[in-house]
N, C-alpha and C positions, 0 to 999 in steps of 0.2 A: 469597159472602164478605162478610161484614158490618167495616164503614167507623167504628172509635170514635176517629178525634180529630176532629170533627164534634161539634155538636150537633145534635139531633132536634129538630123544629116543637116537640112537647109541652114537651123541655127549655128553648125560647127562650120559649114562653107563659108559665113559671113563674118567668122572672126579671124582677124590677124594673120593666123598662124597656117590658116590655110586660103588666105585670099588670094595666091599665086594656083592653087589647085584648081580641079574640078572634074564634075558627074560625070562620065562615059557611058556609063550602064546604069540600068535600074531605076528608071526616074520615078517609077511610081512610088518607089520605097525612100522619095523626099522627104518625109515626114514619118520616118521611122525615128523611133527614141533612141537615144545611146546613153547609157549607166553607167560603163566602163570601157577603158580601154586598154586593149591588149597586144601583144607584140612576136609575129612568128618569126621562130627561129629555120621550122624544116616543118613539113607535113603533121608531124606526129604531133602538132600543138591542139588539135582536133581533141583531144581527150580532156584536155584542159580548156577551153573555150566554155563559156555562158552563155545565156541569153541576155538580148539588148549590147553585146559588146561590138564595138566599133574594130575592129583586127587591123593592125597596122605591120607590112611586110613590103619583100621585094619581088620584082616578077622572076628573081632566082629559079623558083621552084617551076615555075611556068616555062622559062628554057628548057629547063632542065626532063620533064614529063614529056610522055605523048598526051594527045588533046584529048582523048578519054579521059585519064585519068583527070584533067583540068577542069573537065565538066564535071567527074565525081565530085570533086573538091568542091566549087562555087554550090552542085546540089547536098553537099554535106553540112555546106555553112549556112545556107536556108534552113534544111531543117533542124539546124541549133538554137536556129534563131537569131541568128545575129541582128546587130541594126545593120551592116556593111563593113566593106573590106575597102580600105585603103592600099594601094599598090605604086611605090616605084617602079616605073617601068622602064623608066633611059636610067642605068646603060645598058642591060639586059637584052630588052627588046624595042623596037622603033615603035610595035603595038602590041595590044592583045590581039590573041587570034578573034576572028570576026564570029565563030561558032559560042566563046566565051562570054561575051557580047551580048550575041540573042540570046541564047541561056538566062543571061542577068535581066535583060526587059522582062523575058519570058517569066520568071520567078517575080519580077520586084524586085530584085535585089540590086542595092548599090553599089557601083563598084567605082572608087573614085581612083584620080589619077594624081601622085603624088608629086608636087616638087624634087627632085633628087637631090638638091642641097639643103633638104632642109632638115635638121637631126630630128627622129620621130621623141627626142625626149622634150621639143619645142613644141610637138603636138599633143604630148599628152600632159604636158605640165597645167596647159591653161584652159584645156576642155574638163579637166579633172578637178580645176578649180572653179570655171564658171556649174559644175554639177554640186558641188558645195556647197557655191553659196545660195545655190539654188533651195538645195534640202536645208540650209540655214535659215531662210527665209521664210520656206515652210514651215518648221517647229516652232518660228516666231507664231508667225499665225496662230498656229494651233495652241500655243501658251495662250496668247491673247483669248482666244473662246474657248481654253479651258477656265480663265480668272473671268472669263463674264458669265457662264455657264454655274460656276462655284457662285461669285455673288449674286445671282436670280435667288442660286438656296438659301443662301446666306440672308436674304429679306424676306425669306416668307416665301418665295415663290414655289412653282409645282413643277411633275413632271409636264406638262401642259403648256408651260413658259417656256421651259426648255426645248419643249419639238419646236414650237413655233419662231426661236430664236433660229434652233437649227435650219428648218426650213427658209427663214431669210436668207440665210450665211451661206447655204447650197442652192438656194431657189430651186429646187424640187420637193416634191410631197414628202414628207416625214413622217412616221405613225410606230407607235412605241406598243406592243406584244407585251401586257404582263401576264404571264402566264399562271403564275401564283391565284390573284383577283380574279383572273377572266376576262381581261379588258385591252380593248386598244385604246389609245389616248393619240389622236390630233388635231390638228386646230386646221377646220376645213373654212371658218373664215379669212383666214390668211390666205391659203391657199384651196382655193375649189378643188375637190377632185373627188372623181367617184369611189369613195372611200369605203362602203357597201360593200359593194361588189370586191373592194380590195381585200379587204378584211374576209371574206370567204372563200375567197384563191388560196389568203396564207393561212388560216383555218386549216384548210386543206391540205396543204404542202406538209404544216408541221405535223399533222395526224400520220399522215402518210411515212415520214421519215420520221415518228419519235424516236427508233433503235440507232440515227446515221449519223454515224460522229461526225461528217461534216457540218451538220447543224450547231456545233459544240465550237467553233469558229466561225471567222468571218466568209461568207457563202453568199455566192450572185446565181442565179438564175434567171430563166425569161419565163413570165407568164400573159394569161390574154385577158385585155378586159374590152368588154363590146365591140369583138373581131378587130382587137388593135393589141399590140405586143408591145411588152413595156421589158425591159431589162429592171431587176430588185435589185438591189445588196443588203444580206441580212447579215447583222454584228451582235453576235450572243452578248447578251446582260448575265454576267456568271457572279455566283456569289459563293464560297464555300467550293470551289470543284464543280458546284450544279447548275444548270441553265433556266433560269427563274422568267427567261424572256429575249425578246429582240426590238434590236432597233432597224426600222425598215426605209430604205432608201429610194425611192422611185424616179427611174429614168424618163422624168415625161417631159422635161422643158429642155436639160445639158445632160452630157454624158457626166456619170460618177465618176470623180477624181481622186487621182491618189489624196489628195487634202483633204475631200470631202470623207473619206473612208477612215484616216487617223482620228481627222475631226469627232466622227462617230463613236468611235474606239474609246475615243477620249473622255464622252460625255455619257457609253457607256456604264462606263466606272462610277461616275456623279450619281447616274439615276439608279443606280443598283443599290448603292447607300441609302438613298431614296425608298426602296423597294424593302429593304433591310428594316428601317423605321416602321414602314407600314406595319408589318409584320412582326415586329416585339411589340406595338401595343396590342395587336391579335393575339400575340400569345398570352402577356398580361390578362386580355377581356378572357379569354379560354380559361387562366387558371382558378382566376376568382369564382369563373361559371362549374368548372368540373371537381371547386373545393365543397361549392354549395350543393352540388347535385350528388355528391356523397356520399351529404351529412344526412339528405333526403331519404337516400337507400340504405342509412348505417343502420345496424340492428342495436346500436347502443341510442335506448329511449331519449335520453337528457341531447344528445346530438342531434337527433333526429327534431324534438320538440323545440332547440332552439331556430335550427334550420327553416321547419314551420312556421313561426314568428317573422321570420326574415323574407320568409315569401312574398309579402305585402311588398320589397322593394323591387320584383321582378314584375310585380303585378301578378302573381300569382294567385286565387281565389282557395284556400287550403279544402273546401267543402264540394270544389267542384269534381266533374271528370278526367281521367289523366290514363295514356295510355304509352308506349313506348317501343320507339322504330329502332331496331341493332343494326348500324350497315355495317359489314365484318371486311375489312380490306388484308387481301392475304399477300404477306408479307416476300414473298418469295415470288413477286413476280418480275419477269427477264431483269424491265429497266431498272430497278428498284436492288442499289448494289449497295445501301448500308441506312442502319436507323434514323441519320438525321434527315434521307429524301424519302424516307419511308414515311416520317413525321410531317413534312413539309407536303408530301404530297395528298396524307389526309386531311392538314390545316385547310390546302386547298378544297379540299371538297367540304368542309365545314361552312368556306366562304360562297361555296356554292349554292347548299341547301339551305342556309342561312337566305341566302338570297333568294331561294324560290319560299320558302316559310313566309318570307316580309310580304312580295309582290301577293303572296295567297291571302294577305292580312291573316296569319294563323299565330296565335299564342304560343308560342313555344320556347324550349330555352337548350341548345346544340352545344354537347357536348365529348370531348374524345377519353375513350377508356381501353387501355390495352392495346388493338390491334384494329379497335370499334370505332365507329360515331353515333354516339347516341342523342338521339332526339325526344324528348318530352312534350310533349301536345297536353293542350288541357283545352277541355271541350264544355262550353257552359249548360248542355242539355245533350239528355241522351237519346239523340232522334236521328237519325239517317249518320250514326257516325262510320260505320261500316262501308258507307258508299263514299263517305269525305275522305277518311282513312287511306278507303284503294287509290282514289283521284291524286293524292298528295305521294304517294309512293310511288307509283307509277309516272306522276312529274321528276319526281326523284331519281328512279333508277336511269327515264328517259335522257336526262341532261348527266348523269353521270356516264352511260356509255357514250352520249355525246363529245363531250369536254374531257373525259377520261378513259378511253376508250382503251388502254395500254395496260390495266391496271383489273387484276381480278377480284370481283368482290360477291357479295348476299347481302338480300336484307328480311331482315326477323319484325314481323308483327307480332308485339305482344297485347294481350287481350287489355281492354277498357276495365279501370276501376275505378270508382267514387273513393275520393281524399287523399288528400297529397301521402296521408301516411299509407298508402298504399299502392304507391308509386314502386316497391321493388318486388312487387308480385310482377308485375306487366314487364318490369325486366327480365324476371328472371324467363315469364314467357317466352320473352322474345331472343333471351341467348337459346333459350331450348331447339325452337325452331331453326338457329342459325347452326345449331348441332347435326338437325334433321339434316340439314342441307348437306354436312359435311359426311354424312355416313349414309343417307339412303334415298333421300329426296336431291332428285336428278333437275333442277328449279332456281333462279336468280331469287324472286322473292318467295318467302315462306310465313304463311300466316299460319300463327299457334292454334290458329280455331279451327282452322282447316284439317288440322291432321290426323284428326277422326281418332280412333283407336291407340294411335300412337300416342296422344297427351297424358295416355295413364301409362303407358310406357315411360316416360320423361322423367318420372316422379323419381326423383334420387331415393329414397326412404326403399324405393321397392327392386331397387340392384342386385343388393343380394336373391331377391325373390327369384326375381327373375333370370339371376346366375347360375342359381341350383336349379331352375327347370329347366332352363337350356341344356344341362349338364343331365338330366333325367331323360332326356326323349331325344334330341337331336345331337348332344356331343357322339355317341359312337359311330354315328353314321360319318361325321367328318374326320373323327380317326380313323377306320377304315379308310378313305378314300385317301387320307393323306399316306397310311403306310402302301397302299394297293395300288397307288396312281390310277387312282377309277375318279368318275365323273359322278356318281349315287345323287352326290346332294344337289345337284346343276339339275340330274333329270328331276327330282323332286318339287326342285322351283317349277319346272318347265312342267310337271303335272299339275301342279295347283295355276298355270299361266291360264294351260287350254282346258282347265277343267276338268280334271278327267279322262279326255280324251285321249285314246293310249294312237289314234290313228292320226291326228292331228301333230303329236307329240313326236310318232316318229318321221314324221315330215318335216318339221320344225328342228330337229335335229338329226336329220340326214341319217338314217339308223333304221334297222331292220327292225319290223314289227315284234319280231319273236326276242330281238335283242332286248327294245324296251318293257316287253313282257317278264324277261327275266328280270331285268333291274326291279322293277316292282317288285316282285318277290321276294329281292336281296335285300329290299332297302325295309322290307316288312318281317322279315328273318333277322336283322342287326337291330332296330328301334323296337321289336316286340311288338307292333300296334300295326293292326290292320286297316288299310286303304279304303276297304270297303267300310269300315265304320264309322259315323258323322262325328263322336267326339276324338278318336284317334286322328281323324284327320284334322280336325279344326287343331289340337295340342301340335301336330305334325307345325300346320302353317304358322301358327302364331310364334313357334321353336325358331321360324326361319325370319320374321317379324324380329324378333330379338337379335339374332346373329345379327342381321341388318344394322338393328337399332347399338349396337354396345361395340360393332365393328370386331366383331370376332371372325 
């Protein structure tokens, strides 16, 4: 990335102040930039020096030293960085020594030869001003394509206009990351470029580094596209503290300039507003959709039956089939450091499944509840829905670990029901399942229909029931174990694993046959109910079914 509100060594040679001067050492470092410049008094200015500063002294210190230390010095101010050192050398010395010299080639570094009458406050008074006016010229600029960038939005225009101004105004490729949508935006008629393949390098990148606060600033790297390496600059689009997106820079025709990187900066800001708009009328379209799908599930009849009536404007058919997908985004996960990106990141995935529902042509109406997004399908015949259902979920979860790959989530199938008014059975399915997930099913998606046994476990009405039989047959075995620091109920699992099998079992837990034979008999001396018996055992497993299921 090349640095122009600076001047170059070459450019400071040619002006006034140093046209009696000139390069000794260092030629290749002619086109080095100089920012500032600075003024040594004795050696010890090395703590205070920058980079890019031009150092202006006398060969004092150079008498003064043996020639080791003269080479530290010159390798000290290389790796500062300097742009070069200016040196009086008459009346000190008639020259540098010739070791100092090749040093400076050797390095690149410049080492120029001062006038000795000429005061260094004549030399920095008007490099410090040609650098001025330099950086004054530049924020013109960048005013100028910040008020022409502003009036594109100001008539209508898009983020789309915008790249492709910018890309004039830098002549290189430009392509804008909204990360919110899921889109890049460039205009590859203006400028060709294998944009494809760009677009899945930075794909890439950002996946790769979602945790890297570097990404949370302006950040260059190099990547490859058809065994050719191109230098990026990526300039986060932040809105609220959060990074919503980038703007991407490509080094394919000039190097990126300091201008060209404010310029970005600049227009940043423009399209983040931009981004902002999008996004309140999404949440607008969300509240209207998540007031209506409420009234759907309300248990107060007159609510529910006006909701009904109102179906007709979503296209909703009230007589038809209707089922209901829970995706559960858990809130605690690394990146996700407070509610507004917690909210913002499941908008995103709204606009996500939103948009595979359309591409599927599927009836449906996406909506967020708590920590959920919820999906309503309405299906005009009840014939192969089982197999559309899986197809659509599994597009689902697919582009969610795609696109959101950072971010921990489940999803709950709830079972198919005929009429809209019985659209909160299928929810209530499908939060169930998204419970299963959370206490005993080891599983991303969880279909209600699949859980065999366990859906009459689900049934809230039967809590209590099933509290007092846990509490009948299998609580003293887990008191025991908790007062005893014994393992009973682990081997208990592990007997109903391998069946029975007490020789399997102690292999499976590394344990002496006669050990696990005791435990059987302990755990059949605390529960009262013998192993060998079919209903003692079937009460034993189902006991442990529960624990599972209530997370005891």
């Amino acid at each position: 990335m090349l640095k122009e509100t600076g001047i170059s060594i070459k450019e400071a040679l040619e002006m006034d102040c140093l046209k009696t001067c000139k390069l000794i050492a260092g030629f290749e470092g002619y086109n080095n930039v100089i920012y500032r410049v600075n003024i040594m008094a004795d050696s010890e200015i090395l703590n205070w020096v920058s980079e890019d500063e031009l150092l202006l002294t006398t060969a004092y210190f150079f008498k003064a030293v043996e020639i080791e230390k003269q080479l530290e010095f010159i390798r000290s101010l290389k790796k500062k960085k300097l742009a070069g050192i200016a040196i009086k050398i008459y009346p000190y010395l008639d020259r540098l020594p010739k070791e100092v010299l090749e040093l400076a080639n050797e390095l690149k570094f410049p080492i120029i030869e001062l006038n000795y009458a000429i005061p260094f406050t004549d030399i920095m008074g008007p490099i410090f001003k040609k650098i001025f006016n330099k950086q004054a010229l530049l924020l013109q600029k960048v005013e100028d394509l910040h008020d022409n960038l502003m009036n594109i939005i100001l008539t209508g225009g898009e983020v789309k206009d915008i790249v492709t101004t910018l890309s004039k105004t830098l002549c290189n490729p430009i392509l804008v990351l909204n990360n919110y949508f899921d889109e890049f935006i460039y205009d590859d008629k203006f400028y060709p470029f294998d944009y494809n393949e760009l677009t899945i390098k930075i794909e890439k990148l950002i996946n790769k580094n979602v945790y890297n606060q570097s990404l949370s600033k302006t950040y260059s790297c190099n990547i490859e596209i058809h065994d050719k390496t191109y230098e990026i600059v990526m300039v986060p689009i932040v809105l609220k503290n959060s990074v919503y997106g980038h703007i991407i820079a490509v080094e394919a025709e000039k190097s990126v300039t300091s201008f060209d990187v404010v310029s970005i900066e600049t227009a940043s800001t423009i399209i983040a507003l931009e981004f902002l708009k999008r996004m309140s009328i999404q949440d607008v379209e969300n509240r209207y959709t998540a007031e209506f799908f409420e009234d759907i599930i309300s248990l107060d009849k007159r609510r529910k039956e006006k909701a009904i009536k109102r179906a007709k404007y979503y296209k909703f058919d009230p007589q038809a089939y209707f089922n209901i997908i829970n995706i559960y985004f858990n809130q605690k996960t690394p990146c996700i450091t407070n509610e507004y990106d917690f909210n913002q990141y499941k908008n995103k995935g709204i606009y996500l499944i939103n948009k595979i529902c359309k591409d599927e042509g599927m009836k449906h109406l996406i909506t967020s509840k708590g920590q959920s997004i919820i999906i309503m399908f309405m299906w005009n015949k009840n014939k192969n829905l089982k197999e559309k259902i899986n197809n659509i979920v599994q597009n689902i979860d697919k582009s969610i670990k795609e696109k959101m790959s950072f971010i921990e989530y489940s999803i709950g199938i709830g079972r198919v029901y005929r009429g809209l008014e019985n659209v909160h059975k299928s929810l209530k399915d499908a939060d169930k399942a998204i419970e299963a997930r959370k206490t005993f099913i080891n599983e991303t998606v969880i279909d209600f229909d699949n859980l065999g046994i366990y859906k009459i476990f689900c049934h809230d009405n039967l809590r209590d029931e099933l509290q007092k039989f846990f509490q009948a047959t299998l609580l003293p075995l887990c008191q025991y174990d908790e007062k005893r620091d014994t393992e009973l109920v682990k081997t208990l699992e592990v007997y109903f694993e391998m069946n029975g099998n007490l020789k399997k079992m102690s292999e499976h837990l590394y344990t002496h046959y006669n050990t696990i034979l005791y435990r059987i008999n302990r755990i059949s001396e605390i529960t009262k109910m013998n192993l060998d018996d079919e209903g003692d055992r079937f009460n034993l497993e189902t006991a442990l079914k529960i624990k599972k299921i209530m997370g005891i």
